[in-house]
N, C-alpha and C positions, 0 to 999 in steps of 0.2 A: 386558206380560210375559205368556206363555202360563199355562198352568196347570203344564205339565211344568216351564218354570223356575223359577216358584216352589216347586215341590214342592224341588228340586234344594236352593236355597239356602235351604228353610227347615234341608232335612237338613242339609246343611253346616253352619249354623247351631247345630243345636241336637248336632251332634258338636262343636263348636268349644266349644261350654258343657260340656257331662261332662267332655271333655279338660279344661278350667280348673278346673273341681267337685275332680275325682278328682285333680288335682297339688294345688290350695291344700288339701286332706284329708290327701293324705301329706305334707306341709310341717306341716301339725299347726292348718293358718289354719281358720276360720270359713269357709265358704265356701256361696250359696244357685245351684243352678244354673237357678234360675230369674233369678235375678238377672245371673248372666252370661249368661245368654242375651238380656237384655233391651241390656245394653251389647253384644254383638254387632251386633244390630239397631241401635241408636242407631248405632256405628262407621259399618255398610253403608249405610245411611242417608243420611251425609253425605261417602261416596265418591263 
């Protein structure tokens, strides 16, 4: 993978974690966006 792709899906990635951060926050959940970023990665991973 180039270096541009990877920049690509890291950003997607790491929007895909605040979007989950900032909804389980207004829902009232716990939530670490370092940790959903990490289950991002684990998902992509194993597509």
């Amino acid at each position: 993978m180039t270096d541009i792709a990877k920049k690509v899906k890291n950003t997607s990635q790491d929007a895909e974690a605040k979007i989950k951060t900032e909804e389980d926050h207004a829902e009232g959940k716990p939530s670490s966006e370092t940790l959903n970023k990490a289950k991002v990665k684990v998902r992509d991973a194993f597509k």
